[in-house]
C-alpha positions in Angstrom: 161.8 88.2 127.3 164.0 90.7 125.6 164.1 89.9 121.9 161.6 87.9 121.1 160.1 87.7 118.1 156.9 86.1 116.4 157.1 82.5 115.4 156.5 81.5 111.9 152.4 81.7 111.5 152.1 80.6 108.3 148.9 78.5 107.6 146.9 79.7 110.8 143.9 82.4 110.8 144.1 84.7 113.5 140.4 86.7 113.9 141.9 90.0 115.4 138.9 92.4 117.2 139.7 96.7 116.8 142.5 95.8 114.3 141.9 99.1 113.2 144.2 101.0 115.5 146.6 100.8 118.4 147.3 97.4 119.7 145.1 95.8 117.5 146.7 96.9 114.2 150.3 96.5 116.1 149.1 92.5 116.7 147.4 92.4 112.7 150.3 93.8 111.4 152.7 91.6 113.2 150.5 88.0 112.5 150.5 89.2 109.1 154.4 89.6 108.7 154.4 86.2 109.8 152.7 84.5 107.5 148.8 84.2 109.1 145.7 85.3 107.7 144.8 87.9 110.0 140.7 88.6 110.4 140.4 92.2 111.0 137.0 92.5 112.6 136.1 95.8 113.4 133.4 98.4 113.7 134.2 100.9 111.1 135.5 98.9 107.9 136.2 101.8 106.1 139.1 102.7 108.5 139.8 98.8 108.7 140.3 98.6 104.9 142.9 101.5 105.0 144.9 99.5 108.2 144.7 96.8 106.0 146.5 98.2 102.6 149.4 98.9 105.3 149.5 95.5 106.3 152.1 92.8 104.7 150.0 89.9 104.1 147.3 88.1 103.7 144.2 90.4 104.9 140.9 90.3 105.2 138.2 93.0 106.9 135.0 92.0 108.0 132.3 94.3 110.2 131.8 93.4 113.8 130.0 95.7 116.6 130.7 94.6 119.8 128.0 96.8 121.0 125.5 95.3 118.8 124.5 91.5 119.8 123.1 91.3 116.1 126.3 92.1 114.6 128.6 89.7 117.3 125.6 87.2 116.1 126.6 88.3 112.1 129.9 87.8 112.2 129.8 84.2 113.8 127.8 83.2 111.6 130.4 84.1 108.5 133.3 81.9 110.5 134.5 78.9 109.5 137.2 78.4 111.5 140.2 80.2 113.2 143.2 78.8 115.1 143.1 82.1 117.6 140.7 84.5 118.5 142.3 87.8 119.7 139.7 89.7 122.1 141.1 93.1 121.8 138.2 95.8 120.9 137.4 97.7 123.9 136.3 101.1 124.8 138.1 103.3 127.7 137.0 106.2 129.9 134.5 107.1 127.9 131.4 109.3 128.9 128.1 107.4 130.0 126.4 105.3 127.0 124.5 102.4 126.5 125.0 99.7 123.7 122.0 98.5 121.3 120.9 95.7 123.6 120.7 98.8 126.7 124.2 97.8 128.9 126.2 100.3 130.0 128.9 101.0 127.1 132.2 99.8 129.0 130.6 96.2 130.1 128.7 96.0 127.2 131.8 96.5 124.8 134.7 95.0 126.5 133.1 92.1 128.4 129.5 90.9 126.8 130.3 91.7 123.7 133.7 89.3 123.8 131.7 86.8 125.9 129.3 86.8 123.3 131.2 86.2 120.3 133.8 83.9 122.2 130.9 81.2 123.2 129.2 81.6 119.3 132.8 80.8 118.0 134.3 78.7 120.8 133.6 75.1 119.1 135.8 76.4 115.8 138.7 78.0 117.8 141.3 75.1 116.8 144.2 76.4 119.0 143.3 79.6 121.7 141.8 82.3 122.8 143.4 85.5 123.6 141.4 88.4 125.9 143.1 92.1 126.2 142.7 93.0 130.3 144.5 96.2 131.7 146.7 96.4 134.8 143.0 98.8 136.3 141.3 95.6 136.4 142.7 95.9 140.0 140.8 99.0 140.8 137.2 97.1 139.4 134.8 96.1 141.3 131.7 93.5 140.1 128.2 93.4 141.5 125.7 90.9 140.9 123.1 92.8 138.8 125.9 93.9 136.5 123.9 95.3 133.7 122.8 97.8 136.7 124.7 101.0 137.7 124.6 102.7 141.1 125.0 106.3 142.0 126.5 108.7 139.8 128.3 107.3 136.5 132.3 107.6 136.4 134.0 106.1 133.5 137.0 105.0 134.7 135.7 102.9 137.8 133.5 102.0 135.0 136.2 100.6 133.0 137.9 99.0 135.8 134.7 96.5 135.9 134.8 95.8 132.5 138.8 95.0 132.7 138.1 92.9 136.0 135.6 91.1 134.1 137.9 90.4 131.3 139.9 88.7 133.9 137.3 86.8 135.7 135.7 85.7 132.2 139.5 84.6 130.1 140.2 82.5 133.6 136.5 80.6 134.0 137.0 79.8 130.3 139.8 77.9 130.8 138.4 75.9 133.7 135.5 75.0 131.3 137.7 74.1 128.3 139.5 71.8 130.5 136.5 70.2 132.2 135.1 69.6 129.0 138.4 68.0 127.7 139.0 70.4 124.8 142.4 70.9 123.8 141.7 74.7 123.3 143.2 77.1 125.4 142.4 80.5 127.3 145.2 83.3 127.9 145.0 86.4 129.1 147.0 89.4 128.4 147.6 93.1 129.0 149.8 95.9 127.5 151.3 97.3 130.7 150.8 101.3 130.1 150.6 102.0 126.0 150.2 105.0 124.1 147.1 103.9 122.6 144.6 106.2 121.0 142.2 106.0 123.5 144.8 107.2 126.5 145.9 110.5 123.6 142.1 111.2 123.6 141.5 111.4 127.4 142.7 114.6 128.8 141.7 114.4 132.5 143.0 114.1 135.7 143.0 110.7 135.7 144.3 110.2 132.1 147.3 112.0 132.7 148.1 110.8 136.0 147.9 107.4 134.3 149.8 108.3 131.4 152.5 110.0 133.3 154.6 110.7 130.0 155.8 107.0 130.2 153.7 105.5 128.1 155.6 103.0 126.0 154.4 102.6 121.9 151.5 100.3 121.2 154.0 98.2 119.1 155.8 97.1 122.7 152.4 97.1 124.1 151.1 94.5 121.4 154.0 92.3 122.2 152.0 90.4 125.9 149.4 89.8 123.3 151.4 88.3 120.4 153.2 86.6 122.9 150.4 85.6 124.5 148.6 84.4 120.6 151.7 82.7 119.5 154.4 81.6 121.8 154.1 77.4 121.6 154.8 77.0 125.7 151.5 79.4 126.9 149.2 77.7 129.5 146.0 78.2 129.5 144.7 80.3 132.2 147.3 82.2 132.7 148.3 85.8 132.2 150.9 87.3 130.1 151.7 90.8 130.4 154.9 93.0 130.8 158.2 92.3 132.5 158.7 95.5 133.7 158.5 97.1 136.9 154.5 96.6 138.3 153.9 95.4 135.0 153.4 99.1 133.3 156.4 98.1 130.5 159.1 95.9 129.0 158.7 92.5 127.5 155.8 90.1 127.5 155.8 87.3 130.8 153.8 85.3 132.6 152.4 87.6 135.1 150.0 87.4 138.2 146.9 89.2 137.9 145.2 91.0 141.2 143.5 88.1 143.9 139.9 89.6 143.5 140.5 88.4 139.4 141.3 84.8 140.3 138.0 84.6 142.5 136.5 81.2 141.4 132.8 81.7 142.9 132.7 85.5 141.2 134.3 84.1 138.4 131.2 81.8 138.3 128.5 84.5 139.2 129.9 86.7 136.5 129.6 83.8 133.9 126.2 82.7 134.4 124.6 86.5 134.7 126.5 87.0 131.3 124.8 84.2 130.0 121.7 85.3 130.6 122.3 88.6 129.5 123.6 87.5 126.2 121.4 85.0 125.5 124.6 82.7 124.7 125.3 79.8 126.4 128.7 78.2 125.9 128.4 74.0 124.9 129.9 71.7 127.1 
């Protein structure tokens, strides 16, 4: 959808996860130029409050560590309300870790963490939620014991599951909104291929292969999830994502995501394992 722009946000609060950096700030910084008070929720504050003083609008930081179940726990607590809750933080292709509760870093980041702070804050999201997948979700695969790893470690299979999760988890939300007769809606999104900061640190074989020197800005990367935050006629359960060709750039559209994603009884599995997990169980 060549041209188009944010609608008028004025009045809404927009909670904005890793708004920090990359697409994150790209999304804060374009919610804040139109009118929204834009919840920067980050890990390292310090860096947030510098994004922040080169954001136009109305601002605020507040700490959030997505590999910390305390700190997801924290931050809920501290929320009032929000119109949309962008679930953007994420690691990629980093080396083997574990969070504070003992998952494996990329699951434990990009998927418990969001699943956890989505289900804490789901009952004061007024208008949608927003969860940041990757076009790799379509290389992940999912076991049942999920917090389990088997054979050696490799990140970016790793971060596959985690994207394929985000997927699974955005889409099973949106069944459970509507069964539950809650006006609320779940999107998903992803950036096609950006030149975020986490693609300039990785410098192997795989990296540059997926970077391939084509790499569009995170400013058009941000644009599936603005579009996918703001845009009045968005569906729940749906994907936005780019328009261009196999979805790597261009302008945000509703886009299909890979069959394995849209997998209703894994979708299901996935949720309930998370759950227990997590300790958080979403209300009906």
């Amino acid at each position: 959808m060549a041209g188009w722009d944010v609608p008028s946000q004025r009045g809404r609060t927009v909670i904005v996860t890793g708004a920090n950096s990359g697409l994150g700030f790209e999304a804060a910084r374009a919610l804040g130029l139109a009118g929204a008070k834009v919840i920067m929720a980050c890990r390292d504050a310090e860096k947030a409050k510098v994004a922040a003083d080169a954001i136009e609008g109305d601002t605020e930081v507040r700490s959030l560590d997505l590999a910390d179940l305390s700190s997801v726990r924290a931050f809920a607590d501290g929320v009032d309300g929000v119109d949309v809750l962008i679930n953007n933080a994420g690691v990629m292709a980093v080396p083997h870790g574990t969070t504070a509760d003992g998952f494996e870093l990329h699951i434990g980041v990009n998927h418990l963490g969001p699943f956890a702070l989505t289900g804490l804050l789901v009952d004061r999201v007024r208008d949608r939620v927003v969860t940041v997948s990757s076009g790799l979700h379509v290389l992940g695969r999912i076991r049942s014991d999920l917090d389990r790893e088997h054979g050696r470690y490799r990140r970016w299979p790793a971060y596959a599951r985690s994207k394929l999760a985000n997927f699974l988890f955005a889409y099973e939300l949106q069944r459970r909104l509507s069964a539950a007769g809650r006006r609320t809606i779940s999107v998903a999104t992803h950036p096609g291929l950006a030149a975020t900061e986490g693609q300039r640190r990785d410098t192997s074989l795989q990296g540059k292969i997926l970077a391939g020197g084509r790499a569009q800005s995170p400013r058009m990367g941000a644009l599936p999830i603005l579009y996918a935050a703001t845009a009045p006629g968005v569906v729940g359960g749906t994907c936005v994502g780019p328009d261009g060709f196999m979805q790597r750039n261009g302008y945000p559209t509703v886009v299909r995501s890979s069959r394995r994603s849209r997998d209703v009884a894994l979708a299901a599995r996935l949720w309930e394992h998370s759950e227990a997990l997590t300790g958080v169980r979403f209300a009906g």
